[in-house]
C-alpha positions in Angstrom: -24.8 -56.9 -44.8 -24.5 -60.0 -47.4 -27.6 -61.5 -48.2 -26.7 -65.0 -47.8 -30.0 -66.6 -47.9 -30.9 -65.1 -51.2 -30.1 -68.7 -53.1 -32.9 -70.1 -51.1 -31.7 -74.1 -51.5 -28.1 -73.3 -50.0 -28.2 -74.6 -46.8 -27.8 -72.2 -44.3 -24.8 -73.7 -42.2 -22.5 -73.2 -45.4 -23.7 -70.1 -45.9 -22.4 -69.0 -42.5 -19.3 -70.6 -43.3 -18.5 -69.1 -46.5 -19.4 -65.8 -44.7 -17.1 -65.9 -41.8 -14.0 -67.3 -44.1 -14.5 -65.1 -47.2 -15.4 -62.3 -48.5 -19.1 -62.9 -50.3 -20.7 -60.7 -53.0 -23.7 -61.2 -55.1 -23.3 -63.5 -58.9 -26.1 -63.6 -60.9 -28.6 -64.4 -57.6 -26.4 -66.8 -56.3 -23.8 -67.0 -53.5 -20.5 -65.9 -54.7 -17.1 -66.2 -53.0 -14.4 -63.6 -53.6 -11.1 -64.8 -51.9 -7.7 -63.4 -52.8 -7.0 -67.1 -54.4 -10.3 -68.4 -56.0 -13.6 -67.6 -56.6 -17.1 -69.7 -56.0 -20.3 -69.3 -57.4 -22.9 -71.3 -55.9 -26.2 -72.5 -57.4 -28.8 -74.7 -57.3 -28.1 -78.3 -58.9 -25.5 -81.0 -58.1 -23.1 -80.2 -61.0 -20.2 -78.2 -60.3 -17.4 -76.7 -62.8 -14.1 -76.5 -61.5 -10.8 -75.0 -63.3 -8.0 -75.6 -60.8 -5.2 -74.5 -63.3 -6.7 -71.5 -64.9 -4.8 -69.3 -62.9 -1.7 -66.9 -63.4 -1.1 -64.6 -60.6 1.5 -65.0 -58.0 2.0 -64.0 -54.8 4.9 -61.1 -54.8 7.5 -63.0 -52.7 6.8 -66.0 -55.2 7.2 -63.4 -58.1 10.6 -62.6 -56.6 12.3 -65.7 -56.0 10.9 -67.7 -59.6 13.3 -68.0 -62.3 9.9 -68.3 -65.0 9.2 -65.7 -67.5 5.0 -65.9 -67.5 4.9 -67.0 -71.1 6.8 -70.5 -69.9 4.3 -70.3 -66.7 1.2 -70.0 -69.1 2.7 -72.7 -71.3 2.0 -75.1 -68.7 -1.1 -73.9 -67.3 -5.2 -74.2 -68.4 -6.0 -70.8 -69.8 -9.7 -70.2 -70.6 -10.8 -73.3 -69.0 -12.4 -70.2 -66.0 -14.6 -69.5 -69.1 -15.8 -72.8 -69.8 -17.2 -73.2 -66.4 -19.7 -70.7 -66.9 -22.1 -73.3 -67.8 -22.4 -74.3 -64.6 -24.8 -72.3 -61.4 -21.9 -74.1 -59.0 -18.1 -73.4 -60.7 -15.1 -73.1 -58.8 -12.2 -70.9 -60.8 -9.0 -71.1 -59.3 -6.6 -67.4 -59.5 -3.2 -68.8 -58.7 -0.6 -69.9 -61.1 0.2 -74.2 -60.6 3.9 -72.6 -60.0 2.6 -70.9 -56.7 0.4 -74.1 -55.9 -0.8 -77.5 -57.8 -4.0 -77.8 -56.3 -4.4 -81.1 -57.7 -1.4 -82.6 -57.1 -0.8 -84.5 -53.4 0.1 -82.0 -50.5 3.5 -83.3 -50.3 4.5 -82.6 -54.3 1.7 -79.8 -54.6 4.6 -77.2 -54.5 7.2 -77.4 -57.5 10.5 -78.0 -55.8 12.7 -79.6 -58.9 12.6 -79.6 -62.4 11.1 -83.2 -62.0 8.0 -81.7 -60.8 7.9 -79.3 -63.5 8.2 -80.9 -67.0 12.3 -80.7 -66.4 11.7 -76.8 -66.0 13.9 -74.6 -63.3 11.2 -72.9 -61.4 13.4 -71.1 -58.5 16.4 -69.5 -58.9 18.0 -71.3 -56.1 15.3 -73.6 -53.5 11.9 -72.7 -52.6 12.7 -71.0 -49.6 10.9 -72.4 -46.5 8.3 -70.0 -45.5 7.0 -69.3 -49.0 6.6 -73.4 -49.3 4.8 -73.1 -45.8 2.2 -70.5 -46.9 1.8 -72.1 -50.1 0.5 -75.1 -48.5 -1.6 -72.7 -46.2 -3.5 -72.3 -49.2 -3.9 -75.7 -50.4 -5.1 -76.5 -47.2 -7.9 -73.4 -47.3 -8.6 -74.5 -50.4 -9.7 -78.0 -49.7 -11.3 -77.1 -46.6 -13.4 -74.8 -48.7 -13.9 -77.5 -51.3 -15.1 -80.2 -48.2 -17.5 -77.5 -47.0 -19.0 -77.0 -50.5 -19.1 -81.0 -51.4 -20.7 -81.5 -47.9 -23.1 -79.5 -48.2 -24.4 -80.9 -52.1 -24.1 -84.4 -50.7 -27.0 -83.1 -48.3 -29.0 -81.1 -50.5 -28.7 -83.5 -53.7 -27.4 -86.8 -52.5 -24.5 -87.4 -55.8 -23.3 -85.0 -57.5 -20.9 -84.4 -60.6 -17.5 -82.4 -60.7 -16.5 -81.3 -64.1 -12.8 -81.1 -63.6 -11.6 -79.0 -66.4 -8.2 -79.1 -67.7 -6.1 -78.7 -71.3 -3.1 -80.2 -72.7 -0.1 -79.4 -75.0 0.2 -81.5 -78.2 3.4 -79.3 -79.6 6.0 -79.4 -76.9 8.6 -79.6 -79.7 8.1 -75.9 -81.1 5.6 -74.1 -82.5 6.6 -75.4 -86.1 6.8 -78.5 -85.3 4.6 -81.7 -86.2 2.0 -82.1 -83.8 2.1 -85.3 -81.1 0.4 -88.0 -82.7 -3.4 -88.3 -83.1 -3.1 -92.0 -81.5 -1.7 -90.9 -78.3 -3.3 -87.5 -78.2 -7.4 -87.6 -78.3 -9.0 -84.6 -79.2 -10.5 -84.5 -75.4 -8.7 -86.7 -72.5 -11.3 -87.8 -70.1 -10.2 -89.5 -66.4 -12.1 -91.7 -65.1 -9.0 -93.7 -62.9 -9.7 -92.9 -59.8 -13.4 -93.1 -59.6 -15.5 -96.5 -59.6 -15.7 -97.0 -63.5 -18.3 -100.0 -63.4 -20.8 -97.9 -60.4 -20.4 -94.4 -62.7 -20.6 -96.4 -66.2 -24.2 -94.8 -67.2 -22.7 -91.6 -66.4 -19.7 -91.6 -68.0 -21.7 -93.2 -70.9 -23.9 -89.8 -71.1 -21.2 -87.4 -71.0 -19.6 -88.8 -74.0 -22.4 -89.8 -75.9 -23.4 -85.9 -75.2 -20.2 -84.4 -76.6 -19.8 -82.6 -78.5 -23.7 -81.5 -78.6 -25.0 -82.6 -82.0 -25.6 -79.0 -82.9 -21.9 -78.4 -83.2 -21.1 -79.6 -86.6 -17.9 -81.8 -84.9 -16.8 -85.1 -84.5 -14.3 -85.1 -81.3 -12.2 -87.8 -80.6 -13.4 -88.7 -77.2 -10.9 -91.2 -75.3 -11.0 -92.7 -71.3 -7.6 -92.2 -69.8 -5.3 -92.0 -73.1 -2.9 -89.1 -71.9 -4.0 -88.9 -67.8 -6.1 -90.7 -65.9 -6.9 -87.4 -63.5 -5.1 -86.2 -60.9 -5.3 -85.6 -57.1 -8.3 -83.6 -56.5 -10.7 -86.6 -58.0 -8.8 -89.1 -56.3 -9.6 -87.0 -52.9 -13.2 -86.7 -54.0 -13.8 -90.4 -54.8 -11.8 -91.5 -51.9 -14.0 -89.0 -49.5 -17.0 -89.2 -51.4 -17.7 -93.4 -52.4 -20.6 -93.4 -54.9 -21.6 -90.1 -54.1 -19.2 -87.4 -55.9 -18.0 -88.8 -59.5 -15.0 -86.6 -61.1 -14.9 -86.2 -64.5 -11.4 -85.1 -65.1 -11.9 -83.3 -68.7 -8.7 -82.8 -70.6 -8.8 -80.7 -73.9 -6.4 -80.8 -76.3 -5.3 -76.9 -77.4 -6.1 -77.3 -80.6 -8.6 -74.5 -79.9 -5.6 -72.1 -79.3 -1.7 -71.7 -79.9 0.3 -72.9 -76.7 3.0 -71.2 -77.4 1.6 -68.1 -77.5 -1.4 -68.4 -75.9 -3.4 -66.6 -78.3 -6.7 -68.8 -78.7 -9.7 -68.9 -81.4 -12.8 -67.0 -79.6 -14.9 -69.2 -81.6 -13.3 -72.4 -80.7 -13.2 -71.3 -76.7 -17.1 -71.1 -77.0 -17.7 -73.7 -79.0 -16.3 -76.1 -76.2 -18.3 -74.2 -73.7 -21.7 -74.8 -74.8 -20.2 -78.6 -76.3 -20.0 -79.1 -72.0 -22.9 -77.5 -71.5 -24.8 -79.7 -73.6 -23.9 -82.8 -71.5 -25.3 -81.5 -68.5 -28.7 -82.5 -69.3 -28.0 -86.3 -69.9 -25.5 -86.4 -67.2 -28.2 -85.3 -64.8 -31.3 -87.6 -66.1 -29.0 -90.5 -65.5 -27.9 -89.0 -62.1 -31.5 -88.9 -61.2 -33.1 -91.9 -63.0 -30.4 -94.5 -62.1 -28.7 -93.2 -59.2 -31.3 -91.3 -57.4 -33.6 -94.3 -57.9 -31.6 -96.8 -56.0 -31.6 -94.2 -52.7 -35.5 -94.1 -53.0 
């Protein structure tokens, strides 16, 4: 028997869902979520970490039919951002590769069918055949019914509450010896605030990057608002399901804490940002409480 009721501020309807659609085992005292696809850790507190593009594996059929080697797959995906969530009781870590499945692209696009949806790269060797782009979106579709149930079920317990979406970006995608993209055009950390209500969520935004990086860190980060991306479609679902209740911060990092070409990242570095987003939560949450709360009371 999984004891579901162990986390004793997780209400007890989505514990009964998580138990009938997954397979639950225990985290660190909290509710965890094994599925085949994606993993979920739920604790107390309205933050949650998600890391929808850390993710390599592949479905065999999908493995079959891709014309990728997984160096060019990893290229293009968010290693080490599963790690960074670890800050978080709630974190969401995603196990599939963006070539099986862009969870945070639209339903229609979130499967790579052309190079224009891939960066100009050839993903199949010939077309996504039709029943591997059926059961890809059977996934999508679990996946945000999952995420519905989880956001739900905050909204009741907390209110608000705040989704560190985490992501990373290339800044050499001319070679490995090549100049970097320009410092102008590339900020250090990418954060998007497009789709959410910027002039409701301003004090909030405002403590997450007054907050980072945490002033024990020795760094000065080049912290820009919606330079590179302006985040993608899982916080425009959130904001457009959620109005003044769920605020996405869609967190881009540059990989200047790693090399993208080989993948092969600084340990240091990888921590270093981890406990940099760590030390945000604590501002982002007095605010959440002190502003937002407030005007509910």
């Amino acid at each position: 028997m999984h004891h579901l009721s162990r986390l004793r501020h997780v209400s007890p309807v989505l514990a009964r869902n998580m138990q009938t659609r997954c397979c639950p085992t225990f985290f660190l005292g909290a509710i965890s979520v094994q599925h085949p696809n994606f993993s979920l850790a739920i604790g107390n507190g309205p933050i949650v970490a998600a890391a929808l593009h850390a993710g390599h594996q592949l479905r065999s059929e999908v493995e079959a039919e891709i014309t990728l080697c997984p160096a060019d797959r990893l290229r293009e995906e968010d290693p080490y951002t599963d790690r960074w969530t670890q800050f978080s009781p709630t974190r969401l870590v995603v196990h599939t590769s963006r070539f099986q499945v862009d969870l945070n692209r639209p339903r229609g696009s979130a499967v790579y069918r052309t190079p224009a949806d891939a960066w100009g790269l050839q993903v199949w060797r010939d077309r996504c055949p039709d029943g591997i782009l059926q059961r890809s979106r059977a996934e999508y579709d679990s996946f945000y019914g999952m995420a519905e149930r989880v956001f739900d079920d905050l909204a009741r317990r907390y209110g608000r509450f705040v989704v560190y979406d985490l992501h990373t970006y290339n800044h050499r995608r001319n070679g490995p010896n090549a100049p970097p993209s320009p410092q102008n055009e590339n900020p250090d950390v990418n954060l998007g605030t497009g789709s959410l209500d910027r002039s409701y969520w301003a004090p909030l935004v405002h403590a997450f990057t007054g907050a980072l990086p945490s002033p024990d860190s020795g760094q000065t980060l080049d912290v820009r608002e919606n330079v590179k991306f302006q985040g993608g479609h899982f916080a425009r679902w959130v904001h457009a399901k959620y109005p003044h209740i769920g605020c996405v911060l869609s967190i881009e990092v540059k990989k200047t804490f790693m090399d993208e070409w080989t993948g092969v990242a600084d340990p240091a570095q990888v921590t270093l940002i981890r406990d940099s987003l760590a030390a945000t939560v604590d501002p982002v949450l007095r605010v959440l409480h002190s502003v937002y709360n407030a005007q509910s009371a």
